[in-house]
C-alpha distance (Angstrom), angle and dihedral (degrees) to the residues before:
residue distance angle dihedral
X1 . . .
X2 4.29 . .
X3 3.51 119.3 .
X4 3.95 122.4 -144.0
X5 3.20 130.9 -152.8
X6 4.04 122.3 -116.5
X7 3.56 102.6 -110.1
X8 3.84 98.8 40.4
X9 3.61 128.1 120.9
X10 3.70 117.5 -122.5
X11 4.04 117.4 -134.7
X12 3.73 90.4 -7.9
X13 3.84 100.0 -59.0
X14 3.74 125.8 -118.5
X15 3.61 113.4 -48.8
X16 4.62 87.5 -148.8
X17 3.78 82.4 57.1
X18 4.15 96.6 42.5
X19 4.12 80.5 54.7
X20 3.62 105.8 52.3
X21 3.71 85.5 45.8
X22 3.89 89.7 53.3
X23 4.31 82.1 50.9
X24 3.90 87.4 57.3
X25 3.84 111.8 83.7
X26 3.76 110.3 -153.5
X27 3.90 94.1 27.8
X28 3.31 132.8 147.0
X29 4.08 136.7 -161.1
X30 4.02 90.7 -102.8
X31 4.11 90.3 47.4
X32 4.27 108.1 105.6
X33 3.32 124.0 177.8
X34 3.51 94.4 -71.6
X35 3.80 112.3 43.4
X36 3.96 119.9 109.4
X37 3.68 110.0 -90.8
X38 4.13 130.7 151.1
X39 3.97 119.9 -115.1
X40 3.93 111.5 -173.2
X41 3.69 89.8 -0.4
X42 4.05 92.4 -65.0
X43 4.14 109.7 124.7
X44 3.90 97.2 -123.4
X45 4.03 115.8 -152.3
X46 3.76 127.7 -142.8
X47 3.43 91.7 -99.9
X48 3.94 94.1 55.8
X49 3.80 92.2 70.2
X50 3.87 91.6 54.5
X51 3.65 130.0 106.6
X52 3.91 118.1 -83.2
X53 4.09 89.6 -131.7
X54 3.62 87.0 52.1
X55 4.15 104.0 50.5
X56 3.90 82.8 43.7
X57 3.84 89.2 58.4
X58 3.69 91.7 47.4
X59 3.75 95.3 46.3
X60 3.57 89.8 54.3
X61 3.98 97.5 40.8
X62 4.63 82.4 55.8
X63 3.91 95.1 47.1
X64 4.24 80.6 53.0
X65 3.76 95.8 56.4
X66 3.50 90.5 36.1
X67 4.49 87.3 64.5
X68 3.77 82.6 33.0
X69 3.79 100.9 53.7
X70 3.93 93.9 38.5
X71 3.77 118.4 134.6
X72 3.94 118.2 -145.0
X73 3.47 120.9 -83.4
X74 3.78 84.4 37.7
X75 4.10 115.0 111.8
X76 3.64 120.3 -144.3
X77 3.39 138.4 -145.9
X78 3.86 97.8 -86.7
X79 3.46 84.6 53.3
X80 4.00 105.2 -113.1
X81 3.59 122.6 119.9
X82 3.42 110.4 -99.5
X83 3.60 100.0 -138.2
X84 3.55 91.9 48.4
X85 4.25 105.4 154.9
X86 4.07 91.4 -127.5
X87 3.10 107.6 45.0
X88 4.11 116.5 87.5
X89 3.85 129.5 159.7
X90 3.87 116.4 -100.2
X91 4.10 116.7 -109.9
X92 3.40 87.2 -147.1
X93 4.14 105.0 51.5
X94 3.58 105.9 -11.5
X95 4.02 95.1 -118.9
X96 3.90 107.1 139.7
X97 3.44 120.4 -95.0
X98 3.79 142.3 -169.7
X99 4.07 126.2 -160.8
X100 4.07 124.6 -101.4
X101 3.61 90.0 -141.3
X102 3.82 96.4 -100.2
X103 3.89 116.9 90.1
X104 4.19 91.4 -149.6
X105 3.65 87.4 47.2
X106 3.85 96.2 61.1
X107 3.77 86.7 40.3
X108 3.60 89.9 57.4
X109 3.84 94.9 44.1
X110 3.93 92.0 67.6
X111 3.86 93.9 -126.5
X112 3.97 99.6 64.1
X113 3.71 85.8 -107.8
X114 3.85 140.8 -1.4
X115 3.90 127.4 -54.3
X116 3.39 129.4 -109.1
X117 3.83 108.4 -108.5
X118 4.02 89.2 27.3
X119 3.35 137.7 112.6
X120 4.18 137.9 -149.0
X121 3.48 134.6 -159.3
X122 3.93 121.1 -165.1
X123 3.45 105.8 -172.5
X124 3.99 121.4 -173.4
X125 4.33 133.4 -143.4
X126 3.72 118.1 -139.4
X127 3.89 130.5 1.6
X128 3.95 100.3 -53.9
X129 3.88 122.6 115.9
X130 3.85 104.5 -139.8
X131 4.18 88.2 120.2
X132 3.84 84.0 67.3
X133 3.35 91.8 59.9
X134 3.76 101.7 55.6
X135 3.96 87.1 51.2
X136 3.55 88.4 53.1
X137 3.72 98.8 49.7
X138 3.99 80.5 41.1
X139 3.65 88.3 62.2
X140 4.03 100.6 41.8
X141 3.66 86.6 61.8
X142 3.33 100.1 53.4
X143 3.68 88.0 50.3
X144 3.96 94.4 49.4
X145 3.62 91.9 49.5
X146 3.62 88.7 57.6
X147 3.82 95.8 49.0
X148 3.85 87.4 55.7
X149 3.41 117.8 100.2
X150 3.74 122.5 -72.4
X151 3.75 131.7 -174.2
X152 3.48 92.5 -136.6
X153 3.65 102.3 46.1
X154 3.73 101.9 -136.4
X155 4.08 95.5 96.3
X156 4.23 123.5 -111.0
X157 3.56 102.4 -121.4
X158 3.60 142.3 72.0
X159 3.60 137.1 174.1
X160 3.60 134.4 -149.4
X161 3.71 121.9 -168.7
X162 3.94 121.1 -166.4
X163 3.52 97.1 -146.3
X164 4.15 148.8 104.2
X165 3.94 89.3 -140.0
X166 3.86 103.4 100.3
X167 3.75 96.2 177.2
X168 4.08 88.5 65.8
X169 3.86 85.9 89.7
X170 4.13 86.4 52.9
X171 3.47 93.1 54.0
X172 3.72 104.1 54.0
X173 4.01 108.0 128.4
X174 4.11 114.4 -111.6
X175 3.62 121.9 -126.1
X176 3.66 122.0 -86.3
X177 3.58 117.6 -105.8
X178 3.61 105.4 178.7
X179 3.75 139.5 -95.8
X180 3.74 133.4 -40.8
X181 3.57 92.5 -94.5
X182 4.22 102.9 45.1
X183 3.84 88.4 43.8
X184 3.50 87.1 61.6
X185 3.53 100.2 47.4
X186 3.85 83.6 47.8
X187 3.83 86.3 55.0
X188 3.39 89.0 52.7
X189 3.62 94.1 44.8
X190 3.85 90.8 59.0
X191 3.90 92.2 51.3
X192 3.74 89.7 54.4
X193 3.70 99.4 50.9
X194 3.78 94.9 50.4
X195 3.72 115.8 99.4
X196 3.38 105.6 -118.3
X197 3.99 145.1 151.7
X198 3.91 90.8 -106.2
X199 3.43 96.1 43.2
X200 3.96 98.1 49.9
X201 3.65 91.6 46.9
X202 3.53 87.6 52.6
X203 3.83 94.0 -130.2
X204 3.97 92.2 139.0
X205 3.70 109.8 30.9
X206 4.69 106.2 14.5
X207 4.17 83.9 -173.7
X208 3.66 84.2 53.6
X209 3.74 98.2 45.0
X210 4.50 86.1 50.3
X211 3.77 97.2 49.7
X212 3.89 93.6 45.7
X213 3.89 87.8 53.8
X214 3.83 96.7 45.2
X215 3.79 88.2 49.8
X216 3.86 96.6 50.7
X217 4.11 90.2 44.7
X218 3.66 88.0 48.4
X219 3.96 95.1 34.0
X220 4.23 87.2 -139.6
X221 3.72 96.7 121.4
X222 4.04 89.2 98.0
X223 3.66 93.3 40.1
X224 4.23 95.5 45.0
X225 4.22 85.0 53.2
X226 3.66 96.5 46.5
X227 3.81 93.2 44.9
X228 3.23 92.2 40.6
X229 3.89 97.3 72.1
X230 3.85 114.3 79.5
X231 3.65 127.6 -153.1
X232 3.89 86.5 -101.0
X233 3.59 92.5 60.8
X234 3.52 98.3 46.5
X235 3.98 87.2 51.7
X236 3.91 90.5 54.8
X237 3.46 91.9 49.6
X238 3.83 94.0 52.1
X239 3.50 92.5 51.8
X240 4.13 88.5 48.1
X241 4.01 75.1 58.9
X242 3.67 97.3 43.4
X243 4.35 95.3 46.0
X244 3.95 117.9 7.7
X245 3.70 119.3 -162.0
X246 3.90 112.2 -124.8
X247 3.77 135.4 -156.7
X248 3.96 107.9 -141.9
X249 4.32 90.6 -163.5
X250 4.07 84.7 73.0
X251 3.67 133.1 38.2
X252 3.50 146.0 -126.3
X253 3.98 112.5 -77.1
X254 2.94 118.4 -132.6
X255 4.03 100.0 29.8
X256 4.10 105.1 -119.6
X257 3.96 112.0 -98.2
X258 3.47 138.3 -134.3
X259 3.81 92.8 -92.5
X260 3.88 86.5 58.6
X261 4.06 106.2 36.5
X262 3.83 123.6 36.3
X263 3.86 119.3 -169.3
X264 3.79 125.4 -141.5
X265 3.59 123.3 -163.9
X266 4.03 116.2 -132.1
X267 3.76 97.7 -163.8
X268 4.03 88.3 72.0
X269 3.59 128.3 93.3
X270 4.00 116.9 -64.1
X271 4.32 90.0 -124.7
X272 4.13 85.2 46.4
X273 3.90 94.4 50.3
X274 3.53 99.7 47.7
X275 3.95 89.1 36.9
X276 4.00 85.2 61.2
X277 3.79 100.3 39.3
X278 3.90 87.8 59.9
X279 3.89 98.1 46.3
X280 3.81 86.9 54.1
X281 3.98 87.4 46.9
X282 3.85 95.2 49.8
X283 4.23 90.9 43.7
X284 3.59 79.7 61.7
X285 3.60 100.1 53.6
X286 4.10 97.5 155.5
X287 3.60 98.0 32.7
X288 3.52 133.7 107.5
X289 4.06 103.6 -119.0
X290 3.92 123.3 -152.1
X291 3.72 120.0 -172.4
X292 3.59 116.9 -148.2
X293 4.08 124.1 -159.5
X294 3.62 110.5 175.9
X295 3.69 124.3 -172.5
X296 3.75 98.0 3.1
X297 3.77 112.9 -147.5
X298 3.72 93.1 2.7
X299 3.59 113.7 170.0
X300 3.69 94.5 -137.3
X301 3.99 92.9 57.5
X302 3.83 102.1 25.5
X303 3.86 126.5 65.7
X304 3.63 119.1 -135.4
X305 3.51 97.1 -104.2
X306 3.83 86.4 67.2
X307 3.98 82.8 66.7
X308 3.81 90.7 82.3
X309 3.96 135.8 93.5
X310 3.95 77.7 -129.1
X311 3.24 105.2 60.4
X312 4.55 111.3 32.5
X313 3.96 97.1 31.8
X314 4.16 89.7 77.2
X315 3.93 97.9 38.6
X316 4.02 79.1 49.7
X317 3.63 97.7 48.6
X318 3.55 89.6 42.9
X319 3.44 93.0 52.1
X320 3.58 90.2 55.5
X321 3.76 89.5 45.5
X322 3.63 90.2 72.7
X323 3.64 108.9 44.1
X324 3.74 80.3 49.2
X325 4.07 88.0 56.7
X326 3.48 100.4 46.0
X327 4.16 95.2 29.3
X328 4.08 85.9 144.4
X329 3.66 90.1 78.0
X330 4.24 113.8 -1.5
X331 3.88 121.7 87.9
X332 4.03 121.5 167.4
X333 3.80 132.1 -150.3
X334 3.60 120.7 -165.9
X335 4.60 135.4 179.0
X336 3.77 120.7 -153.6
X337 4.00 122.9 -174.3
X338 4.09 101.3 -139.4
X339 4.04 93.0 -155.7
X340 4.12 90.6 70.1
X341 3.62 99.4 50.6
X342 3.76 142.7 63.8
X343 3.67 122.6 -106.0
X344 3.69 96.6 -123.2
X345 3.75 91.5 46.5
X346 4.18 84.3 50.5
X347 4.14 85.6 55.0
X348 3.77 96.8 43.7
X349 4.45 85.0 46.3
X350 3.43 87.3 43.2
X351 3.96 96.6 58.7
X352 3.81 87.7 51.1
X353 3.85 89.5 65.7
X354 3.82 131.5 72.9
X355 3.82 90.2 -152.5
X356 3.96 133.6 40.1
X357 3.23 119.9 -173.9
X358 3.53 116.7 170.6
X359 4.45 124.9 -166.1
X360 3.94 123.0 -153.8
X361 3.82 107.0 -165.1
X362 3.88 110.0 -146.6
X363 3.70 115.7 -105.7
X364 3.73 119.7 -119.1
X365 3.54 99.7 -90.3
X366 3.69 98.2 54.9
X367 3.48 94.5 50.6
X368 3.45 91.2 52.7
X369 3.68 92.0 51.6
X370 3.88 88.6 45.8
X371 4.13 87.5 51.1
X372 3.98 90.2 51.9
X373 3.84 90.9 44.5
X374 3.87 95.4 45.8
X375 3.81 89.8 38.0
X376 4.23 92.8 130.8
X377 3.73 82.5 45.3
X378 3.46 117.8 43.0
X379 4.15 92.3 164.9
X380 3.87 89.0 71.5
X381 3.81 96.3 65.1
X382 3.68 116.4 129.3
X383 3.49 127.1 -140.6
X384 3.72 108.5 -166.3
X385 4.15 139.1 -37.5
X386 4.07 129.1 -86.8
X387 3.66 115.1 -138.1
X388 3.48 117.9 -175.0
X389 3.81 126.2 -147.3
X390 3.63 106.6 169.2
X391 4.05 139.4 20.5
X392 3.78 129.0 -151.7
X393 4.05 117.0 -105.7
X394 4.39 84.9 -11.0
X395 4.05 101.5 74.8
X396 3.76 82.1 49.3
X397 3.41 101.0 68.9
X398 4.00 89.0 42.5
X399 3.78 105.7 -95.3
X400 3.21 120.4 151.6
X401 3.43 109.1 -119.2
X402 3.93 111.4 158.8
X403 3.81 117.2 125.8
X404 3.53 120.0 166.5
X405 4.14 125.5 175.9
X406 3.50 93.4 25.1
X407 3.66 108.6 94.6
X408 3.64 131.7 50.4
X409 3.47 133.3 -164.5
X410 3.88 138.0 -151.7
X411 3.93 128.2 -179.1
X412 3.84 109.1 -140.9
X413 4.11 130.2 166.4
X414 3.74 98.8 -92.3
X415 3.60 100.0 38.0
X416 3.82 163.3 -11.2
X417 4.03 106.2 -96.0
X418 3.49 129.2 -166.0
X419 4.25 122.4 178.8
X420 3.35 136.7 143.8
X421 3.78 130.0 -55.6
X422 3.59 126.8 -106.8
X423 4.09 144.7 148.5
X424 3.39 107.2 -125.3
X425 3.56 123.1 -143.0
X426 4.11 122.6 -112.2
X427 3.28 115.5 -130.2
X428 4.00 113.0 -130.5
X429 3.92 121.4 -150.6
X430 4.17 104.9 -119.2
X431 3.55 107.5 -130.9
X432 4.08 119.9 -112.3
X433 3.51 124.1 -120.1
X434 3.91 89.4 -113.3
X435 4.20 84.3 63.7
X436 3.98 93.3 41.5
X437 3.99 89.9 50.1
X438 3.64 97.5 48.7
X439 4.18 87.8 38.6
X440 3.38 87.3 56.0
X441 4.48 102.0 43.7
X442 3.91 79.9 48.4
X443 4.09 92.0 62.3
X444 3.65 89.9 45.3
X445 3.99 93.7 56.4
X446 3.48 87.4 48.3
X447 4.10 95.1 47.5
X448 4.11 77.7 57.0
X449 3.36 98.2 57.0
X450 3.96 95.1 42.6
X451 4.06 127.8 70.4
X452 3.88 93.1 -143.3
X453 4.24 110.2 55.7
X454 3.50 116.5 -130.7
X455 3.95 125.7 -140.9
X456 3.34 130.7 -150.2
């Protein structure tokens, strides 16, 4: 057995490694091509020696975790907050995402929600106004996430509506708090925890009155609270944050402000609209932007000149333009009625979009068939089907994605649903012997009266 010594080349070595050695000042035997040597009396790190290609790979791999591991309050490159309340990673590709407004809607999306740097079209068959609802509930979200609580202070969302009708931002639905009965026991709920006169001298609620003063001898009424909210609850309520639940008989208190809605005017030139939407976009250089076109094409809002190929393909594509520039932090929803516009002009719109969606209302005899079917349970009515043409970020990379009869939908109170599609089955009365017995004496009198006999 021979014994060599560390630093020792074995059978000579490799004469291409001997001579970049030799090129090194300052080496030594053990140095490889990444030890820490000096060249031109600069200290040179290990990484120094590395491939270009590589360290640019790298660079870009630390400025990811950096976004990824940012805490809230924190502002990242792109220049949204990274805590903002509506904004989630998708299950499906992990693009960021914020809600429509309707739970069943994001469901149905693929992402629980839209995209950043995407864009959805909802267009609508016939002369009903369901479309307007979706871009209403689109709206109230943005408008709650704002109101949520921000480190800065200055809110994370704003809207921008491309439209003449100023009472849209009136009309935005307020969130659902509940029925009759739990927002009274929230009201009551509210009374009780304020520190009041009544309260401490335990003239309304005594139990009340004996846990307050246990807590302030003991000073545990901070501690009990903050240990009192699991990791499920604090889960729920971040998804309360992410997609709120709205009731579209009220509306939204207080009425959004000029600091969080801005209103754009259609009917001005194409180079002055798009000029307009991106000043508002840049003033809000850390905020989470949704654009907002209600009622495209109306006739009330658009002239007829607006009608041609000429005239809406480049405010579209220049619409699209800019979510596509500032995709870190700019999403856009958008409702078309079909029955007012060509169908070529409805193909060319259509490639504009990243989403379709298209709704069929029900006509009146189906939902009168649906209503005598469901007639135990009204709540299960349908009011039309969903058919869906196009998804965000999954038609791009050539999936098919086009599924049409399968969904229905139904505007209630609480909420815009969305589930699957089915006929359901009537329910026929079986007759009772009584009606069989005097069905069947009725055929025989008739049998008599008749030369040829009749079986049933």
């Amino acid at each position: 057995m021979s014994f060599r010594k560390r630093g020792e080349v074995i059978n000579g070595g490799n004469s291409g490694i001997r001579a970049v050695r030799q090129t090194l000042p300052n080496a030594t035997p053990r140095d490889g091509p990444t030890a820490r040597t000096t060249f031109g009396g600069r200290p040179l790190a290990r990484h120094d020696v590395r491939s270009p290609g590589l360290s640019d790979r790298m660079q870009k791999l630390s400025v990811r975790d950096r976004e990824i591991s940012a805490k809230p309050g924190e502002t990242a490159e792109n220049g949204l907050d990274a805590g903002h309340p509506g904004v989630r990673p998708s299950p499906s590709s992990s693009h960021q995402t914020t809600s429509t407004g309707s739970f069943h809607l994001d469901k149905v999306l693929g992402h629980t929600g839209l995209p950043l740097g995407n864009s959805l079209l909802v267009e609508e068959m016939g002369t009903t106004d369901f479309s307007s609802v979706l871009s209403k509930l689109f709206a109230a979200q943005g408008i709650v996430h704002n109101r949520a609580e921000s480190v800065a202070g200055t809110g994370n969302t704003h809207l921008i509506v491309l439209s003449i009708d100023q009472n849209f931002a009136k009309e935005l639905p307020g969130v659902y708090k509940g029925s009759r009965k739990e927002v009274k026991k929230s009201k009551i709920a509210e009374e009780e925890s304020k520190v009041t006169v009544q309260n401490l001298t335990g003239k309304t609620n005594p139990t009340r009155y004996k846990d307050l003063k246990i807590a302030w001898r003991y000073k545990l009424a901070d501690e009990a609270d903050d240990a009192g909210k699991s990791s499920e609850v604090q889960a729920e309520d971040a998804n309360k944050l992410y997609s709120n639940q709205f009731d579209i008989t009220t509306r939204l208190m207080p009425a959004p402000t000029a600091s969080e809605i801005s209103f754009v005017s259609p009917l001005q030139p194409i180079q002055t609209v798009l000029a307009q939407l991106e000043q508002v976009i840049k003033k809000n250089d850390k905020k989470l932007v949704r654009i907002i076109v209600p009622s495209l094409l109306h006739p009330a809002m658009y002239p007829p000149s607006m009608f041609s190929m000429a005239k809406i393909m480049p405010l579209l594509h220049g619409l699209r333009s800019l979510v596509k520039k500032y995709e870190n932090r700019c999403v856009m929803f958008s409702s078309l009625s079909t029955d007012m516009v060509d169908e070529i002009l409805i193909a060319q719109i259509e490639n504009s979009f990243d989403s379709v969606m298209k709704l069929e209302p029900f006509g009146q005899e189906m939902i009168q068939f649906l209503e005598k079917a469901y007639k135990s349970q009204p709540n299960k009515v349908q009011q039309g089907l969903l058919h869906i043409s196009k998804l965000p970020i999954f038609s791009d990379k050539g999936e098919m994605h086009v599924i049409n009869s399968s969904y229905a939908f139904k505007n209630s109170k609480r909420k815009f649903e969305i589930e699957e599609w089915g006929i359901p089955v009537e329910d026929v009365d079986e007759p009772s012997e009584n009606t069989t017995q005097e069905h069947i004496g009725t055929a025989h009198e008739i049998s008599k009266q008749t030369n040829v006999a009749l079986d049933f």
